[in-house]
Every structure is written in C-alpha cells, then in structure tokens.
C-alpha positions, 0 to 999 in steps of 0.5 A, a space after each residue: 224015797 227021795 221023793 216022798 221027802 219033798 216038800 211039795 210031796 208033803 204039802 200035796 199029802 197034807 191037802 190029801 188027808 184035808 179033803 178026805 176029811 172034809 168028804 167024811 166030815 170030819 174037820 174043816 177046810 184049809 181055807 175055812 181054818 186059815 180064815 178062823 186064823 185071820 179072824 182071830 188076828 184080826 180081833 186081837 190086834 183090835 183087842 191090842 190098839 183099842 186101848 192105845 185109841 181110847 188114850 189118844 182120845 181121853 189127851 185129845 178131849 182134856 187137851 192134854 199133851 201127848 208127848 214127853 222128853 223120851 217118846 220111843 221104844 217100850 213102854 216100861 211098866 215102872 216109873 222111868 227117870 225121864 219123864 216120858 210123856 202123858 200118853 205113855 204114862 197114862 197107859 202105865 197107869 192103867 196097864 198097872 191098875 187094872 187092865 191086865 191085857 194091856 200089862 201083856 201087851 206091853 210087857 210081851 209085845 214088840 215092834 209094830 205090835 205095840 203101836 205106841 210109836 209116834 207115828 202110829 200116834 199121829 195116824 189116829 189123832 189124823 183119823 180123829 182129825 177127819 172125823 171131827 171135821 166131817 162132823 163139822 161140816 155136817 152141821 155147817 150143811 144143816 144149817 145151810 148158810 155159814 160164814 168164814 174166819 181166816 188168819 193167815 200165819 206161819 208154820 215153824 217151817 216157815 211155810 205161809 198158810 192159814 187157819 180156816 174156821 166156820 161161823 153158823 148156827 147149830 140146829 140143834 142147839 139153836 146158838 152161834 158156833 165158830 170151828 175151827 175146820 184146817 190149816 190151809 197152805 198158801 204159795 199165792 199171797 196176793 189177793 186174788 190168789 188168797 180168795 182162790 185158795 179160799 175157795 177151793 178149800 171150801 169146795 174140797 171140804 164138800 161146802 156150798 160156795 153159794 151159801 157162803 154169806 161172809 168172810 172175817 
C-alpha cells in the first residue's frame, strides 16, 4: 500500500495508461501534449508583447518620449495623478478603446508577464536599434563608396565617445543621404588612437575600409 502511494509509483502509472493509449489510439503522447502546451505559451506571450512592441515603434517613429515621472509597476487602467509617461499612456489608451487582449493583460497579468518594465523597454528599442543599423549599413554596402562624420563629445558619465554617421548615396532614391550609425567609446584621444578607433568601428560594423572615400 505504501508503495502504491509513492509518487514515482504514480508517475510510472500515469506514463502506463499513456502508452497504452498511445498503442490503441486513443490520444496523444506526453511528449506531443507538453510540445502542443509550449506551443500555446509560446504564441501567447507573442500574442501579450506584440502590442507592447508596436507602442515602442509607433514613440520611436513619432520621436516621441517613452518615459514619464512614475515608470514601474502596473499599468493602471485609469488616468493616474502623476503623469506616467507616453508608452504607458498610449497602451491605456488603446487597451481602454479597443484592444481588449491587451485590457486582460494589464489588468490579470504580472510580473515578467507584463513586459512593460523599462528594461524590457530598452531591450526592444536595442533590437530596433540593431535592425536600423543593419538596415543602414546595407545600403552604405549597395552604394559601395560612403564617407564618415564623426563628432566627438561626452556622455552624462562623462565618458569621451563620438557620434559616427555615413555619407553616400542611395540607390534607389538616387539622393545624398547622412545616418547616423553609433556612439562609439573613445579612451585614446590623441590622433592616432581616434583614427584606430575609427576604423575598427567601421570594420565591426561589417564596412569596407577601402571604399572609405572621406571623413567630416
């Protein structure tokens, strides 16, 4: 009787009756039923960030400022005293006028579930961020020769670094185009050292240092 009560006893009972279902037809395997399971979690944290993304893209392309006086916690579906910033406002907004998976999320989700945190924030604006770039440096690449623009400054850390765009032309829209493509840290501020770090950006950013035809 002891026996039977054990959970290993219970668990080799369970996998039993599984296999013999499975022989006779009758259902689906462990392993096919916790993969269906996955899939289902998988597609519905899609379904619970998606809209979080969108937000983040629609402030990115409006240049519009994410954050606000109070930036953590639950996103409230009422106006709050404090202003909390436009990406929580705007996914009030739409959670209140129509998207009613997203209401369910932020009134029944929590924790990492939500992903609204600045952090995740500023994991997805990197992964635009990389994407943009990539995108950039693609063209530079189809237009084969470019030029550099490179400003140096400092951080609110102090930290010396500079803004490195691109010059070139676009192929497509045959015009004169100036991206910005990174901040780049700088620790050697003398000449030599500026050029290196100049170059080696360029090359880790995938650009052909031979096609480099200037620098402004």
């Amino acid at each position: 009787m002891q026996h039977e009560n054990k959970q290993y006893h219970k668990t080799a009972m369970l996998m039993a009756e599984d296999v013999k279902s499975l022989v006779h037809g009758k259902t689906e395997s462990v392993i096919n039923s916790i993969n269906m399971q996955r899939k289902m979690n998988v597609q519905e944290n899609k379904n619970r960030i998606i809209p979080i993304i969108q937000t983040i893209r629609f402030c990115g392309r409006q240049q519009i400022a994410l954050r606000g006086h109070r930036d953590g916690g639950r996103v409230d579906l009422d106006e709050p005293i404090q202003n909390d910033g436009n990406f929580r406002s705007l996914l009030r907004y739409r959670a209140n006028y129509g998207d009613n998976n997203l209401k369910t999320q932020l009134e029944t989700g929590g924790g990492k579930t939500m992903y609204t945190s600045s952090v995740i924030q500023n994991e997805i604006i990197g992964i635009f961020g990389s994407q943009i770039q990539s995108k950039i440096v693609s063209n530079v690449r189809k237009s084969v020769f470019y030029s550099v623009l490179a400003d140096e400054t400092t951080d609110i850390s102090q930290i010396e670094q500079f803004s490195l765009c691109v010059r070139y032309v676009d192929e497509e829209l045959f015009k004169i185009r100036e991206d910005f493509l990174a901040f780049v840290p700088v620790y050697d501020v003398i000449g030599q050292g500026l050029a290196n770090t100049l170059m080696s950006s360029l090359t880790s950013l995938g650009l052909d240092l031979n096609n480099l035809r200037g620098q402004g």
